[in-house]
PDB file of N, CA, C, O and CB in Angstrom:
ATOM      1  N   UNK A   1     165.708 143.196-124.307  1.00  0.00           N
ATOM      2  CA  UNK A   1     164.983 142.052-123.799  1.00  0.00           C
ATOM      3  C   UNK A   1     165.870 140.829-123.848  1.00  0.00           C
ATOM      4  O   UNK A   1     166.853 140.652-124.567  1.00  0.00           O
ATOM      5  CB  UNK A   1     163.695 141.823-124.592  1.00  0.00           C
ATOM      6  N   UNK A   2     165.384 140.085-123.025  1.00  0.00           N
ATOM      7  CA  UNK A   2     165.817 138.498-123.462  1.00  0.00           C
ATOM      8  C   UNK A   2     165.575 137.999-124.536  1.00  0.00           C
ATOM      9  O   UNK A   2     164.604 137.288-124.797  1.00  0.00           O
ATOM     10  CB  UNK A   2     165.328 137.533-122.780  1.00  0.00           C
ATOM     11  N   UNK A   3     166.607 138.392-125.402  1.00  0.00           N
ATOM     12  CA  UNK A   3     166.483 138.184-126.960  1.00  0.00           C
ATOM     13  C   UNK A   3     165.674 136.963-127.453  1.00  0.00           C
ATOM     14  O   UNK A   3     165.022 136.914-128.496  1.00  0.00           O
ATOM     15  CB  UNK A   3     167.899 138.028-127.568  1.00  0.00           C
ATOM     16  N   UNK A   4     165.847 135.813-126.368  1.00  0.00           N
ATOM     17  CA  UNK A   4     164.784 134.548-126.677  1.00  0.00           C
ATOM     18  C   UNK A   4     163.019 134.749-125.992  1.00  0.00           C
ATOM     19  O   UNK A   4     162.049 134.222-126.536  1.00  0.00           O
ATOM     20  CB  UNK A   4     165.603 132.979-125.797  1.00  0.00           C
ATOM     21  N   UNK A   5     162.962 135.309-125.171  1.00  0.00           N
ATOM     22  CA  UNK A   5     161.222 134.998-124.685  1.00  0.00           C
ATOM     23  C   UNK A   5     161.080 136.353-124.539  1.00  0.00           C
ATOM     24  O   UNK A   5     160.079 136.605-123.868  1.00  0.00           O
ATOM     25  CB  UNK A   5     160.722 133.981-123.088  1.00  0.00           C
ATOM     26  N   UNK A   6     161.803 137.528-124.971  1.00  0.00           N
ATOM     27  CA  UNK A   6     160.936 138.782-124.999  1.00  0.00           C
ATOM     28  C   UNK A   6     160.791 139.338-123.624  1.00  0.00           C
ATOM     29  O   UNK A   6     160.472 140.522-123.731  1.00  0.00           O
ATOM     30  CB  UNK A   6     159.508 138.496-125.584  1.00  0.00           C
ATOM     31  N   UNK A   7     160.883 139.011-122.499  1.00  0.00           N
ATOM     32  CA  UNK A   7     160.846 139.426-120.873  1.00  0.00           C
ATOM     33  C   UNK A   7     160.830 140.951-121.103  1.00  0.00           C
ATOM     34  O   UNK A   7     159.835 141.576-120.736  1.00  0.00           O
ATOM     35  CB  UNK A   7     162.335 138.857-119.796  1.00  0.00           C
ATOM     36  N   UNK A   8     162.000 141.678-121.764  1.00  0.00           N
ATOM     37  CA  UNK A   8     162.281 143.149-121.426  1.00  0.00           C
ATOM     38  C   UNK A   8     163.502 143.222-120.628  1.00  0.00           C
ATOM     39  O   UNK A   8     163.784 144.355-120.236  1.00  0.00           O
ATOM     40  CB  UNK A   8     161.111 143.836-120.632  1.00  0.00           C
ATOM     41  N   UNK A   9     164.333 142.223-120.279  1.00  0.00           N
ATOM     42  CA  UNK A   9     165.414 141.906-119.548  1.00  0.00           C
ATOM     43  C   UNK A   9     166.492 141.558-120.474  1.00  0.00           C
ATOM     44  O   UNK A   9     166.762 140.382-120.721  1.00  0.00           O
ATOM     45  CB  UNK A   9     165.126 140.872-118.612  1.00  0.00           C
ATOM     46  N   UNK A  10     167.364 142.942-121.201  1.00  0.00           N
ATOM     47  CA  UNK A  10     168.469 142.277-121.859  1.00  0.00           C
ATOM     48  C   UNK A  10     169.584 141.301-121.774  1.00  0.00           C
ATOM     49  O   UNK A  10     170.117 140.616-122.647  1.00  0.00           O
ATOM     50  CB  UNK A  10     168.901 142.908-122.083  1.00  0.00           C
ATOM     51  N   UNK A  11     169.786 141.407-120.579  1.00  0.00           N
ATOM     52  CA  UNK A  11     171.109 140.863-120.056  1.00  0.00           C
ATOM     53  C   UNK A  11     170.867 139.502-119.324  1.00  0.00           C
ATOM     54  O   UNK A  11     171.680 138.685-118.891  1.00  0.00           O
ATOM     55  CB  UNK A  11     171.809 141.927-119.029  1.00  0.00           C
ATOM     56  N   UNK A  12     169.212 139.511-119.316  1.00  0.00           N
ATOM     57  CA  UNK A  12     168.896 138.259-118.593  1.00  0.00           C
ATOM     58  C   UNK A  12     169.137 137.086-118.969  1.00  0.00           C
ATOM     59  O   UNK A  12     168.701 136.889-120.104  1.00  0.00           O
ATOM     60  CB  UNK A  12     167.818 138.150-118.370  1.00  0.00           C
ATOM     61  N   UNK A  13     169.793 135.950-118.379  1.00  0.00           N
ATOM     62  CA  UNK A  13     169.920 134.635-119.000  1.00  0.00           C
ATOM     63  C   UNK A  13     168.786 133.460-118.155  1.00  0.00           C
ATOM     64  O   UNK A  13     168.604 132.309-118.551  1.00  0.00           O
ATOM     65  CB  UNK A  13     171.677 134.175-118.854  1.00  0.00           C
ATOM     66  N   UNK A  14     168.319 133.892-117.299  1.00  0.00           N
ATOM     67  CA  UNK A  14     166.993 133.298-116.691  1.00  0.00           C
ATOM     68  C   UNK A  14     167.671 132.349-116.023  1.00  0.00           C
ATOM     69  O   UNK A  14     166.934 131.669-115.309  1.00  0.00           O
ATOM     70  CB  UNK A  14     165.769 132.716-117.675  1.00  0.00           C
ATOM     71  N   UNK A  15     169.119 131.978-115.988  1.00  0.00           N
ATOM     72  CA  UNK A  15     169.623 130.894-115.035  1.00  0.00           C
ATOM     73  C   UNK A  15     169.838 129.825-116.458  1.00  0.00           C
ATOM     74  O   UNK A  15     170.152 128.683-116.123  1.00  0.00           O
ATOM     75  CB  UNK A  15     168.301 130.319-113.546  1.00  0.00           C
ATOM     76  N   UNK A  16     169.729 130.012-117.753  1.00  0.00           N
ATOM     77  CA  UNK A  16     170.015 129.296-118.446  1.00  0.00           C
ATOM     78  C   UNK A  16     170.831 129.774-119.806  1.00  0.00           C
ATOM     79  O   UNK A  16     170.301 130.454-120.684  1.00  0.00           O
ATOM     80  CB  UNK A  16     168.975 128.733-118.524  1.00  0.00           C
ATOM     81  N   UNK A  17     172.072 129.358-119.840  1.00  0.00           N
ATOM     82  CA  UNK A  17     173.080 129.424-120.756  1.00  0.00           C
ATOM     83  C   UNK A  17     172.396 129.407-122.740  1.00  0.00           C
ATOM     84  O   UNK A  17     172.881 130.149-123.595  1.00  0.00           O
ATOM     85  CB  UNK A  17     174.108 127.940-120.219  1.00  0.00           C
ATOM     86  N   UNK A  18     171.682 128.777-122.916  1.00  0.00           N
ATOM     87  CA  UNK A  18     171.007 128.546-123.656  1.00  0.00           C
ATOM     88  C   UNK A  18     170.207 129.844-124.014  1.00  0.00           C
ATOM     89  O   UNK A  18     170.154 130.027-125.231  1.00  0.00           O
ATOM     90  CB  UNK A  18     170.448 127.509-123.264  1.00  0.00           C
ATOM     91  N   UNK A  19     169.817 130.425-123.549  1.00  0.00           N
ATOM     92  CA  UNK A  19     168.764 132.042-123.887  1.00  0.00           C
ATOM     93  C   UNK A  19     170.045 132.873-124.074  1.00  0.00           C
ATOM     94  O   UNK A  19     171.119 132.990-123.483  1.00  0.00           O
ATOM     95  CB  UNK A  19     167.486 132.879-122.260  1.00  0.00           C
ATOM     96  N   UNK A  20     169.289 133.542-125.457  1.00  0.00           N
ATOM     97  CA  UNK A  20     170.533 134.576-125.692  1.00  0.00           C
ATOM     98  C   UNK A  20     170.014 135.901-125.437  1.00  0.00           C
ATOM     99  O   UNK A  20     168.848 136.296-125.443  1.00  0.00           O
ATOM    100  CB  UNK A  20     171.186 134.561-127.236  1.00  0.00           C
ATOM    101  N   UNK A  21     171.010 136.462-125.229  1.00  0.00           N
ATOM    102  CA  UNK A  21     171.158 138.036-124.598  1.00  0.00           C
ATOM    103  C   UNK A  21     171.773 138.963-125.365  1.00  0.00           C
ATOM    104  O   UNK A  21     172.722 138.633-126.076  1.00  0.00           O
ATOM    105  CB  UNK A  21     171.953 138.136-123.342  1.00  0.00           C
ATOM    106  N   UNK A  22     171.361 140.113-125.327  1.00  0.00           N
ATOM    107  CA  UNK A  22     172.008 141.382-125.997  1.00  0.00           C
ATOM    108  C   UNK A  22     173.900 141.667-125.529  1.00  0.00           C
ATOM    109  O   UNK A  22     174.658 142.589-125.831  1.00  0.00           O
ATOM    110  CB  UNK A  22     170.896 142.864-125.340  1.00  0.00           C
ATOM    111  N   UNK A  23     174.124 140.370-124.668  1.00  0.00           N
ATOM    112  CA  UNK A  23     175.749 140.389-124.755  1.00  0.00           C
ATOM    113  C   UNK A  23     175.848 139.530-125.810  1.00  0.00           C
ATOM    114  O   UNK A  23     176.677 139.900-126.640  1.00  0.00           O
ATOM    115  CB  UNK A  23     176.674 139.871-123.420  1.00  0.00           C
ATOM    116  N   UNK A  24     175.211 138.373-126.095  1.00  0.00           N
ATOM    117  CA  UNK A  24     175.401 138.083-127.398  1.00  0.00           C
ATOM    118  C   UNK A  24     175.514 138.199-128.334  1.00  0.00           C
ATOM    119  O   UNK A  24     176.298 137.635-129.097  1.00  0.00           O
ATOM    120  CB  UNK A  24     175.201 137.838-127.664  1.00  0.00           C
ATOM    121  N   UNK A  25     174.577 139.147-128.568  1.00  0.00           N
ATOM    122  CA  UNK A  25     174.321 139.445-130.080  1.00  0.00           C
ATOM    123  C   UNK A  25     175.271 140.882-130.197  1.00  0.00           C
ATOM    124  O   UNK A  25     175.465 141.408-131.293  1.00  0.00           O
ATOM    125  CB  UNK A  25     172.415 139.692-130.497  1.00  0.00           C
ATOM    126  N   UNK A  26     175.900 141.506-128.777  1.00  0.00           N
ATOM    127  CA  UNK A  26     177.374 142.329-128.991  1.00  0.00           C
ATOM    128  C   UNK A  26     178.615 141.588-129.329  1.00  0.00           C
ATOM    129  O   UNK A  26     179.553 142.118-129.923  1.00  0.00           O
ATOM    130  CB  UNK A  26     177.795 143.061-127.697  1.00  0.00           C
ATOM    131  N   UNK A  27     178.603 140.458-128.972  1.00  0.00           N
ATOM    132  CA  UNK A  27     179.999 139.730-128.802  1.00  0.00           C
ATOM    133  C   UNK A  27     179.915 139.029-130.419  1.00  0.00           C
ATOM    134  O   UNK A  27     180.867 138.587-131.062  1.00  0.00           O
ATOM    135  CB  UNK A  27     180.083 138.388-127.225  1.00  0.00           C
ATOM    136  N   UNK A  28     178.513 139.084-130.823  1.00  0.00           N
ATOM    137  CA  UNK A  28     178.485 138.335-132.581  1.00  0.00           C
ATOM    138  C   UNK A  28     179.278 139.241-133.334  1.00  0.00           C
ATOM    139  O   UNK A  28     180.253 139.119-134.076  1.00  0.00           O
ATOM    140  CB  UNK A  28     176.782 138.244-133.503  1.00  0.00           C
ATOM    141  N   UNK A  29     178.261 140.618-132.746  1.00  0.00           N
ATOM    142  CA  UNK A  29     178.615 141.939-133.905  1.00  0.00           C
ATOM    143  C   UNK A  29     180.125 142.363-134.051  1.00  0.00           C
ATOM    144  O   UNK A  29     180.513 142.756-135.151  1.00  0.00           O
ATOM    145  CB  UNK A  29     177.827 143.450-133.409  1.00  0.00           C
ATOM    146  N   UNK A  30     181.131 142.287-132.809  1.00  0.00           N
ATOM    147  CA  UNK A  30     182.108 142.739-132.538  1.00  0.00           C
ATOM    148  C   UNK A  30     182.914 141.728-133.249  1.00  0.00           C
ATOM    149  O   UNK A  30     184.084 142.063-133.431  1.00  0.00           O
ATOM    150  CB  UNK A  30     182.255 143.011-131.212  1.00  0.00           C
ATOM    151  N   UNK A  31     182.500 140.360-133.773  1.00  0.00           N
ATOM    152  CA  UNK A  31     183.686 139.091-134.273  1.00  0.00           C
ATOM    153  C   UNK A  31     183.438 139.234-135.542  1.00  0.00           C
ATOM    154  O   UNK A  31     184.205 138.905-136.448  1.00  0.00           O
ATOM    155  CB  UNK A  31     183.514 137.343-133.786  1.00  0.00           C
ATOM    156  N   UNK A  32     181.955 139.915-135.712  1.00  0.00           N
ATOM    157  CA  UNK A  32     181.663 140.049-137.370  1.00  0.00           C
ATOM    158  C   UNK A  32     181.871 140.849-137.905  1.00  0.00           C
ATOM    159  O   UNK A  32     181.754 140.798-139.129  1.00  0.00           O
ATOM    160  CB  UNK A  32     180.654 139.986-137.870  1.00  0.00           C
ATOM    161  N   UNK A  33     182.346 142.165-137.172  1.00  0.00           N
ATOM    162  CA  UNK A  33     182.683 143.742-137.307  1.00  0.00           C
ATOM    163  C   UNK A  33     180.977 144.118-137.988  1.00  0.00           C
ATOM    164  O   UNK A  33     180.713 144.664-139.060  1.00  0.00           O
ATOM    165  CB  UNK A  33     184.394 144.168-138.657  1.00  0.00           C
ATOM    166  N   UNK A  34     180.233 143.714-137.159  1.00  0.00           N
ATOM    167  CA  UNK A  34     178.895 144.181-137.993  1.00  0.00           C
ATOM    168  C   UNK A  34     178.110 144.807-136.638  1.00  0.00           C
ATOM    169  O   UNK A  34     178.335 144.394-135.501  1.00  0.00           O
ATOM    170  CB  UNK A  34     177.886 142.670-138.925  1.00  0.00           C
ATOM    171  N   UNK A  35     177.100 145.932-136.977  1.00  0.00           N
ATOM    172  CA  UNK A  35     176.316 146.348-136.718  1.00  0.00           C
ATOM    173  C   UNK A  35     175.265 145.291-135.580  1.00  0.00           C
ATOM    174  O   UNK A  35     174.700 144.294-136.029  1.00  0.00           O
ATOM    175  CB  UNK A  35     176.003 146.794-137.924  1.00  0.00           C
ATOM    176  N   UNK A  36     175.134 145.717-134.060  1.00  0.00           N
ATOM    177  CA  UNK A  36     174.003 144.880-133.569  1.00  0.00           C
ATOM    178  C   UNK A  36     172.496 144.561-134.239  1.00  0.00           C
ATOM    179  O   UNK A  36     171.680 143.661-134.039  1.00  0.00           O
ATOM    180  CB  UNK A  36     173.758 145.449-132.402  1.00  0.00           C
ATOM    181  N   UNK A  37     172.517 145.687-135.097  1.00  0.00           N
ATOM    182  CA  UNK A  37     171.449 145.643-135.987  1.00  0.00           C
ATOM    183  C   UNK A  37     171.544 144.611-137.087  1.00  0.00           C
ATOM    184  O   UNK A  37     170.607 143.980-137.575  1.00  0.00           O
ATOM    185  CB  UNK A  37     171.296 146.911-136.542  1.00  0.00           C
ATOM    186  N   UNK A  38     172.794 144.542-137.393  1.00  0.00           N
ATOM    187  CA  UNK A  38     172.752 143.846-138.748  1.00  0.00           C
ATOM    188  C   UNK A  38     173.529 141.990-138.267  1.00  0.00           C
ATOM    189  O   UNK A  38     173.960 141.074-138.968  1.00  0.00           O
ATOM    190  CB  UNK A  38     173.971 145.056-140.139  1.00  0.00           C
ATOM    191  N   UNK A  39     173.401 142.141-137.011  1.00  0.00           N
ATOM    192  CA  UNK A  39     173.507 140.731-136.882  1.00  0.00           C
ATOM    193  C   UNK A  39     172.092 140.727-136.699  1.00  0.00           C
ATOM    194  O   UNK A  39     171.469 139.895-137.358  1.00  0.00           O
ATOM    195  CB  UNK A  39     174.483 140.050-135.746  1.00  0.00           C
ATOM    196  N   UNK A  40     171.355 141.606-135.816  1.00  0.00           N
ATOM    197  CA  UNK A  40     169.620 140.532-135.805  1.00  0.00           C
ATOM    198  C   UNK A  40     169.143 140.336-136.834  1.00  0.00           C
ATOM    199  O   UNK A  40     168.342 139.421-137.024  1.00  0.00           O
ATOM    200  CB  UNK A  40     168.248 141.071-135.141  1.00  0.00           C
ATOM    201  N   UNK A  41     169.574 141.255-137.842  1.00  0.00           N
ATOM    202  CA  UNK A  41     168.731 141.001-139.380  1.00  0.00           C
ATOM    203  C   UNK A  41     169.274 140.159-140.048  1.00  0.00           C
ATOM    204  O   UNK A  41     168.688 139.776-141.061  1.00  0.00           O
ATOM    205  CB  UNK A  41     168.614 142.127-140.387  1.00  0.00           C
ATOM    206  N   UNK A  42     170.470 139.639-139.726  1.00  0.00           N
ATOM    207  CA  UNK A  42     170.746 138.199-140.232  1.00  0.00           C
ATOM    208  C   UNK A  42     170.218 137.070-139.890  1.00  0.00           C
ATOM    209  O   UNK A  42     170.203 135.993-140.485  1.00  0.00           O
ATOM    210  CB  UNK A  42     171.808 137.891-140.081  1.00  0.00           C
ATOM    211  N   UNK A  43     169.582 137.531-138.429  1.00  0.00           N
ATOM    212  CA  UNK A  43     169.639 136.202-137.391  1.00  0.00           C
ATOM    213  C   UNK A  43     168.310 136.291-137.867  1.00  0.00           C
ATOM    214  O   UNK A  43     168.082 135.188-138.362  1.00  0.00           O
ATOM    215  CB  UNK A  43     170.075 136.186-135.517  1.00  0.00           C
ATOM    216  N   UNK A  44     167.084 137.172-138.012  1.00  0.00           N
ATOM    217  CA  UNK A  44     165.822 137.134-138.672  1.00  0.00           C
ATOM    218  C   UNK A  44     166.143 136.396-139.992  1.00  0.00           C
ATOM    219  O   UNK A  44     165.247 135.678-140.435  1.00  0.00           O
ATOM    220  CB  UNK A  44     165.187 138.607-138.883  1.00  0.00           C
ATOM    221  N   UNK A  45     166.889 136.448-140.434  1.00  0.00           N
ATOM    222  CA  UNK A  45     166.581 136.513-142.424  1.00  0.00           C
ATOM    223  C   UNK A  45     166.915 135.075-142.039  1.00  0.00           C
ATOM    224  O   UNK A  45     166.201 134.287-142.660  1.00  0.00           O
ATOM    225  CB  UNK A  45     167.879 137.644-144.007  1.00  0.00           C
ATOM    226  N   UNK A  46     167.805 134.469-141.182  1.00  0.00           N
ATOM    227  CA  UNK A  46     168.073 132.872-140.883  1.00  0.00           C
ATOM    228  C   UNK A  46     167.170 131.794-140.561  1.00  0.00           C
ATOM    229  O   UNK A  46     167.118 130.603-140.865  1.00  0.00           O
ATOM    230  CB  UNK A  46     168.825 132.755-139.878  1.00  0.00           C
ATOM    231  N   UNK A  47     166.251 132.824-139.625  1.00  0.00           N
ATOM    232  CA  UNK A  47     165.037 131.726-139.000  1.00  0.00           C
ATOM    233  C   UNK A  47     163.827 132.528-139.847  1.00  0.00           C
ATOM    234  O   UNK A  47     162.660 132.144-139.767  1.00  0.00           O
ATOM    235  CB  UNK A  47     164.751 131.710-136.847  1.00  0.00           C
TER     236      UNK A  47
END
């Protein structure tokens, strides 16, 4: 999904730079050498 409003559209950026996407949260995991999983559970445990 559109990791920000839930759509069901991973890759979607809705025309705005600002909504993050499951390339994001690959491009986190890959700088953090961490798990896509274990960046969202950071990014949960953050907010």
């Amino acid at each position: 999904m559109c990791v920000s409003c839930g759509c069901g559209a991973p890759h979607e950026k809705h025309g705005d730079d600002a909504n993050i996407t499951m390339d994001d949260i690959e491009r986190a995991a890959r700088a953090a050498n961490l798990s896509t999983t274990e960046v969202a559970d950071n990014i949960q445990s953050a907010v």
